[in-house]
RODO-2510 file (C-alpha; in nm, 4 decimals, decimal comma):
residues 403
     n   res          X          Y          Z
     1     x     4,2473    -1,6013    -0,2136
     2     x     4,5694    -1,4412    -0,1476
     3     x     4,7345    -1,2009    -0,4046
     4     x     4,3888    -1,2365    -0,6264
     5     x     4,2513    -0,8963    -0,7856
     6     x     3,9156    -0,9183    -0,9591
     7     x     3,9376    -0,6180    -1,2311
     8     x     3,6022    -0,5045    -1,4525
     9     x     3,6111    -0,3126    -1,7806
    10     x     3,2845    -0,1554    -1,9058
    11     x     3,2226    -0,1298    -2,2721
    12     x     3,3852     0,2202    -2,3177
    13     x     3,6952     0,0908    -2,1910
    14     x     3,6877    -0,2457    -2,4092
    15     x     3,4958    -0,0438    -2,7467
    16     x     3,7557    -0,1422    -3,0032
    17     x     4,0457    -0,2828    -3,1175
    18     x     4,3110    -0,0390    -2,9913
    19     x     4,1302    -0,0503    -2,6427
    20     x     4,1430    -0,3866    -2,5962
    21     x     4,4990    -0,4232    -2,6888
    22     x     4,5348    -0,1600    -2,4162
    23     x     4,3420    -0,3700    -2,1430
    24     x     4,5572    -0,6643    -2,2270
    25     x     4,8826    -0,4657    -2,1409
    26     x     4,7500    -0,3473    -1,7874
    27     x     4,5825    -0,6531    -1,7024
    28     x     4,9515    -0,8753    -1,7704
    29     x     5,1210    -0,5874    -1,5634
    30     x     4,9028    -0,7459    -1,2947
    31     x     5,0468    -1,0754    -1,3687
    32     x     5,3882    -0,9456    -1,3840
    33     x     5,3697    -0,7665    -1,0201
    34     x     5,2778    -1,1668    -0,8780
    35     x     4,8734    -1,1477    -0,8914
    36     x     4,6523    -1,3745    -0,9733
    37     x     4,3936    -1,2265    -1,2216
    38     x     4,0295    -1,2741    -1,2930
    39     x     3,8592    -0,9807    -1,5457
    40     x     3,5242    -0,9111    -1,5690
    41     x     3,4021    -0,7568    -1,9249
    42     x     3,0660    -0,5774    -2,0128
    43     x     3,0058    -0,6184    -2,3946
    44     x     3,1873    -0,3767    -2,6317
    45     x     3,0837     0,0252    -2,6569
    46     x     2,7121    -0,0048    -2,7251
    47     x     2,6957    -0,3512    -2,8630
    48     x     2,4064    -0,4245    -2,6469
    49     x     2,1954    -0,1509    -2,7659
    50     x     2,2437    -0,2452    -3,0870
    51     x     2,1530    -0,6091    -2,9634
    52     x     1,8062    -0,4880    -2,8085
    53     x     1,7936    -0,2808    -3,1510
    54     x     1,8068    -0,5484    -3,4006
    55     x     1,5758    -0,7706    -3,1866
    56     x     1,2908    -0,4879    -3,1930
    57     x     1,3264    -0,4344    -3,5662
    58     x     1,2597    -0,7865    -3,5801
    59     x     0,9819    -0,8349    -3,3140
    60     x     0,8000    -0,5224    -3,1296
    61     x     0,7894    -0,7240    -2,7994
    62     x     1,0882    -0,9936    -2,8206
    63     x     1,0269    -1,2095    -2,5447
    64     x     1,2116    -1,1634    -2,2160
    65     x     1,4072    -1,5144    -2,3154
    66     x     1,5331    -1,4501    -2,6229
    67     x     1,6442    -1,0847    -2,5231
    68     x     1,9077    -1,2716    -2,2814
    69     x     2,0315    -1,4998    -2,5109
    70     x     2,0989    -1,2231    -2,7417
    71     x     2,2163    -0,9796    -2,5024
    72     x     2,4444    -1,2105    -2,3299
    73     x     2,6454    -1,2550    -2,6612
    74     x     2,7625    -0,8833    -2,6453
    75     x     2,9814    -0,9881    -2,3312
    76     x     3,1210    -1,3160    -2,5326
    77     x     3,2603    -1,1079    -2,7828
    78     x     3,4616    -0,9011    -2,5449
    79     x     3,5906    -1,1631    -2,3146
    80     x     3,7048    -1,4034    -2,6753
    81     x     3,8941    -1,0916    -2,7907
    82     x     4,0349    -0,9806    -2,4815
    83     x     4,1501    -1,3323    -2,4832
    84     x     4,3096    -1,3498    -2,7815
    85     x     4,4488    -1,0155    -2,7141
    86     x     4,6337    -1,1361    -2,3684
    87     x     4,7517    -1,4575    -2,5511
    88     x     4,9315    -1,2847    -2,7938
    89     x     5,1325    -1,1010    -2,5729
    90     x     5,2761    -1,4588    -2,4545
    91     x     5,0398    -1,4962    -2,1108
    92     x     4,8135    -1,7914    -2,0649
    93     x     4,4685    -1,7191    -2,0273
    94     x     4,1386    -1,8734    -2,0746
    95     x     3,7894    -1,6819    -2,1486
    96     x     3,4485    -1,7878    -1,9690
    97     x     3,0950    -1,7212    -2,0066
    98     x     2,8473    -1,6416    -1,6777
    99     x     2,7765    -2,0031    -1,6642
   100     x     3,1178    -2,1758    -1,7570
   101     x     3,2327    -1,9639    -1,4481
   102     x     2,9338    -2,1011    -1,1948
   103     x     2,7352    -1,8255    -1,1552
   104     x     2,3939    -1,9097    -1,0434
   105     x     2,1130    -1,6461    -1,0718
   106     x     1,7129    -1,6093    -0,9892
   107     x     1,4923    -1,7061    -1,3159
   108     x     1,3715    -1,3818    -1,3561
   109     x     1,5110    -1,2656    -1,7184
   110     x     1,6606    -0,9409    -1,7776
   111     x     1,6452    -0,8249    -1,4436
   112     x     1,8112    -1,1171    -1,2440
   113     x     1,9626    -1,1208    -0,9436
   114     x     2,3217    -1,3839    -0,8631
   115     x     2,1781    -1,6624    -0,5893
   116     x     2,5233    -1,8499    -0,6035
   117     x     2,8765    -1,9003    -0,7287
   118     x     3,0705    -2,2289    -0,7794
   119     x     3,3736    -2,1411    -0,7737
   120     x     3,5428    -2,5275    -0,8224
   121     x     3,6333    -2,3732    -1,2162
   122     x     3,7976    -2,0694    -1,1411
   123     x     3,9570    -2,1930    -0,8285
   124     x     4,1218    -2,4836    -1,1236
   125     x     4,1836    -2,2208    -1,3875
   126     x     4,4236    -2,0172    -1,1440
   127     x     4,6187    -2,3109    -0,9861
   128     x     4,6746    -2,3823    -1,3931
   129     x     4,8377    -2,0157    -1,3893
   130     x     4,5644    -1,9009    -1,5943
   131     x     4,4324    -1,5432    -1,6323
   132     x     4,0866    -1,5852    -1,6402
   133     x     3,8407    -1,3540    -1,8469
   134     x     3,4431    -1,4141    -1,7085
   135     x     3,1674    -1,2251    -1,9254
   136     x     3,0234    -1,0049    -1,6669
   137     x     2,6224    -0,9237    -1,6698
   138     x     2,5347    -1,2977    -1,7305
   139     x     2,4759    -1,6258    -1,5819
   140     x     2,2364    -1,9567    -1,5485
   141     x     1,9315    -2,0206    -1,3314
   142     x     1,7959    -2,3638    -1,2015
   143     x     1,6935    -2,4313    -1,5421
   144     x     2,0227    -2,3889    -1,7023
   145     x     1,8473    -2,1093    -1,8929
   146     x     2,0646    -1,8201    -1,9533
   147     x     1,9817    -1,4632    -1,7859
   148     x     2,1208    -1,0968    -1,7580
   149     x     2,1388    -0,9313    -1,4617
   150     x     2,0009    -0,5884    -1,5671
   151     x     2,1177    -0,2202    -1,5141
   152     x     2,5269    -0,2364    -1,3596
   153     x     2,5568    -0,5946    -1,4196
   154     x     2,8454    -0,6059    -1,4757
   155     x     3,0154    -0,4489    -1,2063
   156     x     2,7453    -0,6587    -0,9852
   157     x     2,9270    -0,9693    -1,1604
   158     x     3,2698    -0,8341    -1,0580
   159     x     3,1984    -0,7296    -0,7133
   160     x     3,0357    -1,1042    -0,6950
   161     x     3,2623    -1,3130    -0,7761
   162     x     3,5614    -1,0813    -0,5890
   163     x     3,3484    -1,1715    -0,2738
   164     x     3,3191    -1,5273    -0,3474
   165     x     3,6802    -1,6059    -0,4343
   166     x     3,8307    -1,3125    -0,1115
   167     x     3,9955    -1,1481    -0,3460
   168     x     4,1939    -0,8560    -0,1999
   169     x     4,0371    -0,5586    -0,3252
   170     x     3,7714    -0,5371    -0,6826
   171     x     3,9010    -0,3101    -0,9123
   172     x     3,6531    -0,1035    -1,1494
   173     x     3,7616     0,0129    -1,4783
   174     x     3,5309     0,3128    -1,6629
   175     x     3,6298     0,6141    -1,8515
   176     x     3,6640     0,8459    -1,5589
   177     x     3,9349     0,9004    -1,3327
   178     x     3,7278     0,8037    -0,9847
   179     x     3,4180     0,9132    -0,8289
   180     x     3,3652     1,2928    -0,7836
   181     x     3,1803     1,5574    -0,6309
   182     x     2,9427     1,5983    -0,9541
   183     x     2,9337     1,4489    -1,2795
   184     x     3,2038     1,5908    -1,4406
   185     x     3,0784     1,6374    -1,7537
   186     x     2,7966     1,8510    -1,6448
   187     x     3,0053     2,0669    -1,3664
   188     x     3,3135     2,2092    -1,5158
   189     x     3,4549     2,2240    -1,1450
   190     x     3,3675     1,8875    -0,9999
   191     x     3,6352     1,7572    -0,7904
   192     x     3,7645     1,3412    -0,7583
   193     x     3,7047     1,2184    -0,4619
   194     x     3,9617     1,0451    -0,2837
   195     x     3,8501     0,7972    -0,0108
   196     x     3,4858     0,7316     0,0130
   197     x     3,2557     0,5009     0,2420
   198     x     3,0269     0,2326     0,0934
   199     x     2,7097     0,4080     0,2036
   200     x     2,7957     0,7764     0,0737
   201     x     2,8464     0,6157    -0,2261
   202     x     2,5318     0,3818    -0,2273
   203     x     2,3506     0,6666    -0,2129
   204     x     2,5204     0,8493    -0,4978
   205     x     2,4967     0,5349    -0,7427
   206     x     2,1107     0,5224    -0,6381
   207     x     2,0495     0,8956    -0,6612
   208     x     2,2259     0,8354    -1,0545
   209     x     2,5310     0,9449    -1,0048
   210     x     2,6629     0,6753    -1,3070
   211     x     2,9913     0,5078    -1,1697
   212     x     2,8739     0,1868    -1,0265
   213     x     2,5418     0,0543    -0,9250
   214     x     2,3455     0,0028    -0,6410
   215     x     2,3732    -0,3362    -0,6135
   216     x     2,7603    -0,3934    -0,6984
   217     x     2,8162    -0,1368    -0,3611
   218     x     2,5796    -0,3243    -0,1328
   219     x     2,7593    -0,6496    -0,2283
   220     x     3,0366    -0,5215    -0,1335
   221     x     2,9515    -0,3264     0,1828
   222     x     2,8322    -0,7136     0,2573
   223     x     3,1140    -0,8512     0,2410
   224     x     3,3768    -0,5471     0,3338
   225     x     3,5304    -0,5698    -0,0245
   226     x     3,7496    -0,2555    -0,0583
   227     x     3,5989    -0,0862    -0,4213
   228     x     3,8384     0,0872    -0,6374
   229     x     3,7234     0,2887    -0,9333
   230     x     3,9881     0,4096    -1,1747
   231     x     4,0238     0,5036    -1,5506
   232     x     4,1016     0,2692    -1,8051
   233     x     4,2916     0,5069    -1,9856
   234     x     4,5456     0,6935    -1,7544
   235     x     4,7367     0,5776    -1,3865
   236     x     4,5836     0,7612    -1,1730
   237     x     4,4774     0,6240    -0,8555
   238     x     4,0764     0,6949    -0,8556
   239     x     3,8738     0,6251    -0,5899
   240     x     3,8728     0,3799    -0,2758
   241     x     3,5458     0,3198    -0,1476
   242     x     3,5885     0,1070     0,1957
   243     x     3,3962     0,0694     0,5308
   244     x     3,5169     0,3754     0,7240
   245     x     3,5944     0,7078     0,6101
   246     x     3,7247     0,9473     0,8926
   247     x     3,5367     1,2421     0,9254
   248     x     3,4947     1,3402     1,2602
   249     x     3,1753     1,4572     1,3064
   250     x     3,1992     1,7326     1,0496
   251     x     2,9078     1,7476     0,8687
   252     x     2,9970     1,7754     0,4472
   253     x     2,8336     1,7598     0,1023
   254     x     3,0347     1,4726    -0,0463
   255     x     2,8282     1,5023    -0,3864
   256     x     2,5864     1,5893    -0,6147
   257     x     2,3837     1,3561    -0,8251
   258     x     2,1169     1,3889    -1,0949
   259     x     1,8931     1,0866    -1,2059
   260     x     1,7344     1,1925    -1,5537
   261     x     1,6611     0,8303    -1,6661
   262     x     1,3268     0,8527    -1,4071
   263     x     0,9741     0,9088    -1,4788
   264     x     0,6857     0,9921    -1,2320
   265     x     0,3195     0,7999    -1,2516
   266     x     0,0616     0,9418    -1,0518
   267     x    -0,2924     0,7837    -0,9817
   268     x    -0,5575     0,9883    -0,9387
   269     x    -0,8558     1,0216    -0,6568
   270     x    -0,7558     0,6797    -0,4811
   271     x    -0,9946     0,5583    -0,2199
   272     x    -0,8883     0,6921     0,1405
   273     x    -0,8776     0,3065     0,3023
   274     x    -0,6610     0,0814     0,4837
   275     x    -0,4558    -0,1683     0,2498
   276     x    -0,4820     0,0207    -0,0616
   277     x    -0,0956     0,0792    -0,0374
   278     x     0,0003    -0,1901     0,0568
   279     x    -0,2186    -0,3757    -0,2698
   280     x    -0,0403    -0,0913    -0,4703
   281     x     0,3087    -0,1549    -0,4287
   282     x     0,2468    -0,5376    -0,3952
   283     x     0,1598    -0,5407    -0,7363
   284     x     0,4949    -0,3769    -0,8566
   285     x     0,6937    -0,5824    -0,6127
   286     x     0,5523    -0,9099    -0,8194
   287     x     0,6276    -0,7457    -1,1209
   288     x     0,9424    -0,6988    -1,0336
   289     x     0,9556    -0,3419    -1,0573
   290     x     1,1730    -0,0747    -0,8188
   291     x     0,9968     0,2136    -0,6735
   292     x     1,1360     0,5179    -0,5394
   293     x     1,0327     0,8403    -0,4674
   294     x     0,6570     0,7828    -0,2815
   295     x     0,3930     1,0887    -0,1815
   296     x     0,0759     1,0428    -0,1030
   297     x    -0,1391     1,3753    -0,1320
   298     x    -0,4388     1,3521     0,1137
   299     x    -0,7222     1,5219     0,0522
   300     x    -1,0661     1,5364     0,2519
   301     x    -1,2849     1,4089     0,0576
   302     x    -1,1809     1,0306     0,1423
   303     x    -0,9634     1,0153    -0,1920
   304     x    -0,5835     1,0044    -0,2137
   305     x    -0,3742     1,1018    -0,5094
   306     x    -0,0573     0,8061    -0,4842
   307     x     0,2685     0,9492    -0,6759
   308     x     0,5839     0,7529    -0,6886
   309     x     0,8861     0,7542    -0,9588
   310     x     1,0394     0,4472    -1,1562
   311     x     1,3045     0,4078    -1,4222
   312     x     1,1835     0,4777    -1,7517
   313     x     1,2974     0,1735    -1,8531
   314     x     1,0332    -0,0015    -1,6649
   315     x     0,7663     0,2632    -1,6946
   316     x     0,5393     0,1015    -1,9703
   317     x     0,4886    -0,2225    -1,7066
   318     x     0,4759     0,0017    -1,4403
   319     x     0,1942     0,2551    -1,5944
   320     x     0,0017    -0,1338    -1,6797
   321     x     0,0534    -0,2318    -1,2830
   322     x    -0,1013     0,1149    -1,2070
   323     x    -0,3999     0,1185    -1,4652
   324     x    -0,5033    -0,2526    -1,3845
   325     x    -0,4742    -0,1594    -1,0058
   326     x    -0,6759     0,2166    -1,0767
   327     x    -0,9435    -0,0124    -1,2498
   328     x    -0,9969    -0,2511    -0,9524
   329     x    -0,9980    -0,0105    -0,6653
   330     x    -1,1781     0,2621    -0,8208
   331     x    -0,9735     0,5461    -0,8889
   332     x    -0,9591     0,7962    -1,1004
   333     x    -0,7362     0,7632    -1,3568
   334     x    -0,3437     0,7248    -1,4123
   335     x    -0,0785     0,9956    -1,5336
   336     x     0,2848     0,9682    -1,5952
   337     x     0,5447     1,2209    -1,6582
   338     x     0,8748     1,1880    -1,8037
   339     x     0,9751     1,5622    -1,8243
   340     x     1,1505     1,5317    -1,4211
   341     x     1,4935     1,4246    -1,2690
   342     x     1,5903     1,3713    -0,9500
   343     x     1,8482     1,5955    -0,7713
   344     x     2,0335     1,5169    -0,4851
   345     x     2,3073     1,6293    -0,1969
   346     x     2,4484     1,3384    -0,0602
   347     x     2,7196     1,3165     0,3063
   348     x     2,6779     1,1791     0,6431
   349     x     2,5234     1,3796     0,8641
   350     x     2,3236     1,6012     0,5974
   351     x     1,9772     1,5741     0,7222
   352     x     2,0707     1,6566     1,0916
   353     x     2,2273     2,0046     0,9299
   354     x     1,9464     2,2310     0,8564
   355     x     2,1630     2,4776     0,6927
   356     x     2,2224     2,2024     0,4089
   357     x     1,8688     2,1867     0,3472
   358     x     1,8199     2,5663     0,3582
   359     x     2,0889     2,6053     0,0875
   360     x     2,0217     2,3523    -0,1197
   361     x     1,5860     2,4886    -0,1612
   362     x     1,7859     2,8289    -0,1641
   363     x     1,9648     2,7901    -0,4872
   364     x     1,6339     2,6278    -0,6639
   365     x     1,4602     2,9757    -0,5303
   366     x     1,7407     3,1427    -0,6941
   367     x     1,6964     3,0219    -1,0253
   368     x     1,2714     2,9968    -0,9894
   369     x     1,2829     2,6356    -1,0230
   370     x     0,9487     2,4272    -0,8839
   371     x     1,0160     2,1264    -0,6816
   372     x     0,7921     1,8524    -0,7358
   373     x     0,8619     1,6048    -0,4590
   374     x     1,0784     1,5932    -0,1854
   375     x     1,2574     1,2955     0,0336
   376     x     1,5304     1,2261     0,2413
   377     x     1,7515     0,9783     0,3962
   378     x     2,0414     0,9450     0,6916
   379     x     2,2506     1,0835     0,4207
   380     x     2,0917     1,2692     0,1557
   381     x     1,8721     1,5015     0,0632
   382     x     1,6543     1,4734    -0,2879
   383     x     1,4286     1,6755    -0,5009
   384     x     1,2154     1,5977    -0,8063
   385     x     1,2199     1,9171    -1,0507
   386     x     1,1664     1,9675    -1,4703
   387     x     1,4364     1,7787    -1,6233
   388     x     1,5247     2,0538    -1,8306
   389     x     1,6611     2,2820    -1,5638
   390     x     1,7988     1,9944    -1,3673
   391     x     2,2085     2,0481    -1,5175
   392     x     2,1532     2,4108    -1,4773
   393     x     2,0386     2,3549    -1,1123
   394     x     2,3249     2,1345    -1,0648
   395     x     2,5786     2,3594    -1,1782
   396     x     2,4374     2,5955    -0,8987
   397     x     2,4835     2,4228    -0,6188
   398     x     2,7883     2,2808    -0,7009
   399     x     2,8820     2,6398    -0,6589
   400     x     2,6679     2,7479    -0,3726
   401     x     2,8285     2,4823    -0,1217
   402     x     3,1581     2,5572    -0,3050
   403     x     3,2660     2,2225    -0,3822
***
C-alpha cells in the first residue's frame, strides 16, 4: 500500500507513562509527513514476566492455554493506552488485538507460528483515516483460540503484517540506536552499523545478538521488506537491513554475537546404528523444540555420545525428549549443562578466510579459554565456551579484529 509504514515498539520503549506519551508524538509526526500508519506494540517493560510470574505462583505447570490468554493481555494494555495517548493529541486512531486485526496462526500455544493475515479490517480502518495500533506477539488459530507467537513476536507480528499490507519499509523501535558490531553494553567500543544485508543479520539475531529475531528477518528477506532498526528515544537514523549490501568481495567481520540464554544436553554411550539420529531429533521436531549446535563424538566401541544445544527456555522438555529417547534405545544416560554460551564472528565470506578462523581460536588461546564445540556456516563462525568468560572473550576479539 502506497505511503504505508508499519512501525513496532518493544516494551522498553512503551514501559510507562512518559514513554508512551513519547511514542504517540513520533508516531502522529508520521501522520503529519502524509503516511498511513499501522503500530505494532509488545506489552509494557516486563509486564509479561510478571504475567508468567503470577500464573506460576498460582499453578507450578499453568497449562500452555491459559499462559496465552494471560500473556496476550500484556500487549492489550499497551496498544489501549497508546490509543488513548494518540487520541488525545487530536488524531483518530483505533486499537486492535492479534485477532481483531486477522492474524491467523498454527495451534501450537506459546510457540506459534502466523499461517495467514486478513487484511479486509485494516485495509477499512486506513481508508477511515485511522491510525491503527495491532497488539503484536498474538493472534487466533482455526479454533478461534488465542496464541502467542513466542521469543521476537512481536517484531515477527510487525514484519508480518508490513509484508501482507506492501508497506514501504517496517520500522523497528528498541532502546538502541541500530544494530552494531557487538552488543554495546558488553564492548565499550562497539560500533552501529550502517547498512546491513538480511542474511548477515539472520545470522547475528540467531547467534543472540538481541535486536530482532530470527524469524521477523527471514520474513522479511521473503518478501524483500527493507528492515529499519532505530531508537525510540533519539533521531538517529539506525540501521537498514535490505537485500544487497555492496562489498566487493572483501572479506569482513561485520559482528560479534554471544548467546548466553543456551544450554547443552548430552546423551551418553548411544548405540553406533543407522536411524538413531534421525529418531533423535524427530522426537524434538514433534515437540516442537529448536536444535542447534549438533556433535556427535564417535567412539569405537559401537557407542556414540550425541551433544546438541537448545534454549534454556525449552531445556526441561528437551532433557524429557532426551531421557525418554536414552531409555528406549539403550543409552547411557543424559547430561545437561547450563554453565556455556555461544560465541560467534559473523560476515560474508568468513569461512573461506582462514585467517578469520585463526584469529578468532587465537584470542581464546590468549586468554586460556576451552572451546567446547565448534560449527560454522557461509557466514559465520561459532564456538561453545564457559559462560562465565564468554563477555571477557568478547571484549577480546572485538579488539583483536579491531572493530
Amino acid at each position: 500500500m502506497k505511503d504505508l509504514i508499519v512501525q513496532k515498539y518493544g516494551g522498553t520503549s512503551v514501559g510507562s507513562v512518559e514513554r508512551i506519551k513519547m511514542v504517540a508524538q513520533r508516531i502522529v509526526h508520521g501522520v503529519d509527513n502524509g503516511k498511513k500508519m499501522i503500530v505494532v506494540v509488545s506489552a509494557m517493560g516486563k509486564r509479561t514476566d510478571e504475567l508468567v510470574s503470577m500464573a506460576q505462583a498460582i499453578n507450578e505447570s499453568p497449562p500452555s492455554r491459559e499462559l496465552d490468554v494471560l500473556m496476550a493481555t500484556g500487549e492489550q494494555e499497551s496498544i489501549a493506552l497508546l490509543a488513548m495517548a494518540i487520541q488525545a493529541i487530536g488524531y483518530t486512531v483505533i486499537s486492535l488485538t492479534g485477532a481483531q486485526c486477522g492474524i491467523r496462526t498454527s495451534d501450537v500455544h506459546r510457540k506459534a507460528r502466523i499461517e495467514g493475515i486478513d487484511t479486509e479490517r485494516l485495509e477499512r480502518e486506513l481508508r477511515a483515516h485511522q491510525v491503527v495500533i495491532v497488539a503484536g506477539f498474538q493472534g487466533i488459530d482455526e479454533n478461534d483460540e488465542v496464541t502467542t507467537l513466542g521469543r521476537g513476536g512481536s517484531d515477527t507480528s510487525a514484519v508480518a503484517l508490513a509484508a501482507a499490507m506492501r508497506a514501504e519499509r517496517c520500522e523497528i523501535y528498541t532502546d538502541v540506536d541500530g544494530v552494531y558490531n557487538a552488543d554495546p553494553r558488553v564492548v565499550p567500543g562497539a560500533r552501529k552499523i550502517d547498512q546491513i544485508s538480511y542474511a548477515e543479520v539472520l545470522e547475528m539475531a540467531d547467534l543472540g545478538a538481541g535486536v530482532l529475531h530470527t524469524r521477523s528477518v527471514e520474513l522479511a528477506e521473503k518478501y524483500k521488506l527493507p528492515l529499519v532498526v532505530r531508537s525510540s528515544f533519539n533521531e538517529n537514523r539506525g540501521t537498514i537491513i535490505k537485500e544487497d549490501v555492496n562489498q566487493m568481495e572483501k572479506v569482513l567481520v561485520r559482528g560479534i554475537a554471544l548467546d548466553e540464554n543456551i544450554a547443552k544436553i548430552s546423551i551418553l554411550e548411544v548405540p553406533d546404528k543407522p536411524g538413531i539420529a534421525f529418531r533423535l531429533f524427530t522426537s524434538l521436531a514433534v515437540a516442537n523444540i529448536h536444535v542447534d549446535m549438533i556433535v556427535q563424538n564417535v567412539n569405537r566401541t559401537a557407542v556414540n555420545d550425541i551433544s546438541f544445544t537448545v534454549n534454556v527456555d525449552e531445556l526441561q522438555d528437551a532433557v524429557e525428549v532426551s531421557q525418554k529417547f536414552a531409555f528406549e534405545v539403550g543409552a547411557q544416560k543424559v547430561e545437561f549443562d547450563q554453565g556455556v554460551a555461544k560465541l560467534s564472528v559473523v560476515g560474508t565470506g568468513v569461512v573461506a578466510n582462514a585467517e578469520i578462523a585463526s584469529k578468532f581460536f587465537e584470542s581464546l588461546y590468549e586468554l586460556g579459554i576451552n572451546i567446547l564445540t565448534i560449527s560454522t556456516s557461509e557466514i559465520k563462525l561459532s564456538c561453545l565456551i564457559d559462560k562465565d568468560r564468554a563477555k571477557e572473550a568478547m571484549i577480546h576479539i572485538h579488539k583483536k579484529f579491531e572493530m
